[in-house]
C-alpha positions as CSV (number, residue, x, y, z in Angstrom):
1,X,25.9,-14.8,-25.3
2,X,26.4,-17.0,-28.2
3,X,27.2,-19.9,-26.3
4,X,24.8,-19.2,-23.7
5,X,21.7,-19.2,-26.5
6,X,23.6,-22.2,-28.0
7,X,23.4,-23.7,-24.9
8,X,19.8,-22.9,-24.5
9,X,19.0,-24.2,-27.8
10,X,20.5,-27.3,-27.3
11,X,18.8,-27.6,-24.0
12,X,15.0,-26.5,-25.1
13,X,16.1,-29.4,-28.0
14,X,16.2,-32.1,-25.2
15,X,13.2,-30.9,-23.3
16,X,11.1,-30.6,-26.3
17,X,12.8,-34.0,-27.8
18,X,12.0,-35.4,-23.8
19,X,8.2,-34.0,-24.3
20,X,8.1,-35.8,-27.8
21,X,9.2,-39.3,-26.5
22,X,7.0,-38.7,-23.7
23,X,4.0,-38.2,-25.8
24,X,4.7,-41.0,-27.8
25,X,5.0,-43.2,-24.7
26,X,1.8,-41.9,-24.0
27,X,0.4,-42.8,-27.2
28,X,1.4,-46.4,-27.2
29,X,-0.2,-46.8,-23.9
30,X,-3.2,-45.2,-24.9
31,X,-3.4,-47.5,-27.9
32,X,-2.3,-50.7,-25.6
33,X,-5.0,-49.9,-22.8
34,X,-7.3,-49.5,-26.1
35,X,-6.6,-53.0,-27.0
36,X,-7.0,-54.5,-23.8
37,X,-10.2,-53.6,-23.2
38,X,-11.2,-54.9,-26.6
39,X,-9.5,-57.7,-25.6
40,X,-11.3,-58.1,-22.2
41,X,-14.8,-57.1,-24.3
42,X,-14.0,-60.4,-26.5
43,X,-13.2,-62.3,-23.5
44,X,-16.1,-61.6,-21.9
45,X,-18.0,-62.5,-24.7
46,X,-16.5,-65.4,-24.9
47,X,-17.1,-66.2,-21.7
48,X,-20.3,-65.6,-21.4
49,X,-21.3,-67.9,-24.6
50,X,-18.8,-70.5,-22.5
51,X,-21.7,-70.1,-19.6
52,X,-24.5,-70.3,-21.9
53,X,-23.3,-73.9,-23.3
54,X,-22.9,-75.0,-19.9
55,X,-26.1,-74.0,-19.4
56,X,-27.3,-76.3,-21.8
57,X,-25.5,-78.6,-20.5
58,X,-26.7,-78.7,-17.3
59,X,-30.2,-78.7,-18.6
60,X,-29.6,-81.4,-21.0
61,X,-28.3,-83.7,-18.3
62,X,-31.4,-82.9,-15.6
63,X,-33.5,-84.0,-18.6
64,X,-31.0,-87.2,-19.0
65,X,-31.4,-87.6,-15.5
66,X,-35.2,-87.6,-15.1
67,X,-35.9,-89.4,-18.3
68,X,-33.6,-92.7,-16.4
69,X,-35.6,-92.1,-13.3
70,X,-38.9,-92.6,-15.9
71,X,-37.1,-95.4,-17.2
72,X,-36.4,-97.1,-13.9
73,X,-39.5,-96.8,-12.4
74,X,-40.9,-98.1,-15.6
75,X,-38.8,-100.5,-15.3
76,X,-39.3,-101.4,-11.9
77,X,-43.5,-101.7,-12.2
78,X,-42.6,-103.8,-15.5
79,X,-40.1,-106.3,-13.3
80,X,-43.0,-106.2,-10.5
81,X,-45.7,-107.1,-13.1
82,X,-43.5,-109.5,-14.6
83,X,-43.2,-111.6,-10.9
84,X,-46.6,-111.4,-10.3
85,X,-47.2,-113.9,-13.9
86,X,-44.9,-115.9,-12.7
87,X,-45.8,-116.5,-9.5
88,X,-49.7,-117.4,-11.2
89,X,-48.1,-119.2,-14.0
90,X,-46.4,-121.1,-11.1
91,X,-49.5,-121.4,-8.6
92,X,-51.5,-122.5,-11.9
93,X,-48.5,-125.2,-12.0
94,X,-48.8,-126.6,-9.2
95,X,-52.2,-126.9,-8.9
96,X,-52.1,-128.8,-12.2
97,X,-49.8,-130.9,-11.2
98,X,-52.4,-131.7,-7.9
99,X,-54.9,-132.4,-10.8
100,X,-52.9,-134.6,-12.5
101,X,-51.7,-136.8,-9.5
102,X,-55.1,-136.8,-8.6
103,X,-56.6,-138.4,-11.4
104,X,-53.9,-140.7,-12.4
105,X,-55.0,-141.8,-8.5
106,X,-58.7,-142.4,-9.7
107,X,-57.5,-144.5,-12.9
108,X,-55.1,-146.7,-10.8
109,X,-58.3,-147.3,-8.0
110,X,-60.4,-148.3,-11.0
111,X,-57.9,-150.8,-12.1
């Protein structure tokens, strides 16, 4: 009997030692999965801060984009304004010149 209950003590020893390592298994798991999801809760966060810079982004680019489209149609009616002097300044040119040949014609018939 004495080595039977020893042998039964020894034996409730390794299940209860078995139990203990069990639970503390358990435990670190429990704490592990806990710092995942805080983890995955600061990664989330992060990420959506990430999106909300790209979302300035995005927007700060359209408005790039349309303020060059103002700029180039601006500059387009500027470079059709711009032709449209010279072409006068060149008309009033050539008519001038007509002018001119025309009365250095008159001075040399009154000679």
């Amino acid at each position: 009997l004495t080595a039977r209950h020893g042998h039964l003590q020894r034996s409730h020893k390794g299940v209860v030692d078995q139990l203990e390592s069990e639970q503390g298994l358990r435990k670190t798991l429990q704490i592990e999965k806990e710092e995942a999801a805080k983890r995955i809760r600061l990664l989330r966060a992060e990420l959506a801060g990430a999106n909300e810079g790209i979302d300035e982004l995005r927007s700060d680019i359209q408005k790039g984009i349309e303020e060059r489209t103002s700029l180039n149609t601006m500059l387009a009616q500027a470079n059709v304004a711009m032709q449209s002097k010279i072409d006068e300044v060149v008309h009033e040119r050539k008519a001038m010149d007509k002018r001119c040949q025309m009365l250095e014609a008159n001075i040399l018939d009154e000679r």
